[in-house]
C-alpha positions in Angstrom: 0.2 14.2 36.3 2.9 12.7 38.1 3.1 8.8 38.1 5.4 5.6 39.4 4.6 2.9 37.5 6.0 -0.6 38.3 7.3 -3.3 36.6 9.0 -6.7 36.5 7.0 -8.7 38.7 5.9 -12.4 38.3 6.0 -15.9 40.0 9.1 -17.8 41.0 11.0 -20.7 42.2 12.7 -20.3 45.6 16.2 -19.1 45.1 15.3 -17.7 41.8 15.4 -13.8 40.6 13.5 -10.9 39.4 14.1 -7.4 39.0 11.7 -4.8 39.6 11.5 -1.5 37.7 10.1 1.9 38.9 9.3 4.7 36.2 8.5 8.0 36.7 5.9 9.3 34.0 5.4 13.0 34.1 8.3 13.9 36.0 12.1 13.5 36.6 13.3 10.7 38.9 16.5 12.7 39.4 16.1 14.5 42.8 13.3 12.1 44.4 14.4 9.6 46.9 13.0 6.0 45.8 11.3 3.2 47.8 10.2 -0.1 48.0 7.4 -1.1 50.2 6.0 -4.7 49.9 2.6 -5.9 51.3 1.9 -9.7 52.1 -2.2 -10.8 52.3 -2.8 -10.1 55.8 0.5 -7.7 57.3 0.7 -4.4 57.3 3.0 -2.4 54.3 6.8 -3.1 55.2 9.4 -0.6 53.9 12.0 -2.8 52.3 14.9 -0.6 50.6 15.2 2.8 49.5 17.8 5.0 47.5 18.4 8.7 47.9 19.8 11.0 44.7 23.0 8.4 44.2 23.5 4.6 44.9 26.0 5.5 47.5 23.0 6.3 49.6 21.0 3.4 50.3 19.1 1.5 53.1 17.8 -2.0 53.1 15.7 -3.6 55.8 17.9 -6.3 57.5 15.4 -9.7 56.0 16.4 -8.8 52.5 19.9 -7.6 53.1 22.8 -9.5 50.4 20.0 -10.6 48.9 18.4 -7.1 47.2 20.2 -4.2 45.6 18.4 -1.0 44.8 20.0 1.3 42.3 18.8 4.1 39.6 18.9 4.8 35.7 18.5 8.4 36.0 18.8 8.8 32.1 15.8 6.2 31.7 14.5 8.1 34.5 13.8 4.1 36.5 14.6 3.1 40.0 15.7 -1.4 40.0 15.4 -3.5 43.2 17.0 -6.3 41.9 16.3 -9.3 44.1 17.9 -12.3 44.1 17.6 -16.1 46.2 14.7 -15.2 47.0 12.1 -17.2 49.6 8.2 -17.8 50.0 8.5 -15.0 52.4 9.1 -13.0 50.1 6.0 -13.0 48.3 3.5 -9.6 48.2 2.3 -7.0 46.3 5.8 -4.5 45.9 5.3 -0.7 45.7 7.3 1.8 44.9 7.2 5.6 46.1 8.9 8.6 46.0 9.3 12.0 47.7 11.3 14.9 46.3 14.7 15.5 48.2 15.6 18.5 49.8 19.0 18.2 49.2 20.9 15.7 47.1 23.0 14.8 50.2 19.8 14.1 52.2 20.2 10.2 52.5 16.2 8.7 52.1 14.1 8.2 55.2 11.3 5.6 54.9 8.7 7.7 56.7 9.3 10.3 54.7 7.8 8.4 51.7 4.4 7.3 54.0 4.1 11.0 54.9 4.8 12.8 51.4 5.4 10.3 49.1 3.9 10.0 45.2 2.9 5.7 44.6 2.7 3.3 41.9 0.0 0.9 41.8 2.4 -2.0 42.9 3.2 -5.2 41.2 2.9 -9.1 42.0 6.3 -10.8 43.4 4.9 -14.8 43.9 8.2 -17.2 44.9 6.6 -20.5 44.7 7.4 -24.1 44.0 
């Protein structure tokens, strides 16, 4: 069975960081393009950075650009957003997906990952005083 499972989430401090991990369990990460969705009580699921089959292929939604960095372990088969100064606005549930690529120089396309994607079951980002 083919599973993302998420990691890395928690509560903190404005201008603190965390670093997400996304696993893939049952399959290879290696040709699937990687997102990050985050959902806030009350909006609708925003898509907030992605990564295609190399980390020179990435996108970033412009609120958490120089701030986030997406980038992939492929030999422990994990995606990272690593997120740093991070605000209140920040705070939501963060999912990650992923879609298989049909080519590795296909750069990753966030709709792609609503319309075929595989999901985690998200995990807790709080920034807080």
């Amino acid at each position: 069975q083919l599973q993302l499972v998420e990691s890395g989430g928690g509560l903190v401090q404005p201008g603190g960081s965390l670093r997400l991990s996304c696993a893939g369990s049952g399959f290879t990460l290696d040709y699937y393009a990687i997102g990050w969705f985050r959902q806030a009580p009350g909006k609708e699921r925003e898509g907030v950075s992605c990564i295609s089959y190399s980390d020179s292929s990435t996108y970033y939604v412009d609120s958490v650009k120089d701030r986030f960095t997406i980038s992939r372990d492929n030999a422990k088969n994990t995606v990272y957003l690593q997120m740093n100064s991070l605000k209140p606005a920040d705070t939501a549930v963060y999912y990650c997906a992923g879609y298989r690529l049909t080519t590795v120089r296909d750069p990753c396309n966030m709709q792609r990952f609503r319309a075929q994607g595989y999901w985690g079951q998200g995990t807790q980002v709080t920034v807080s005083s």
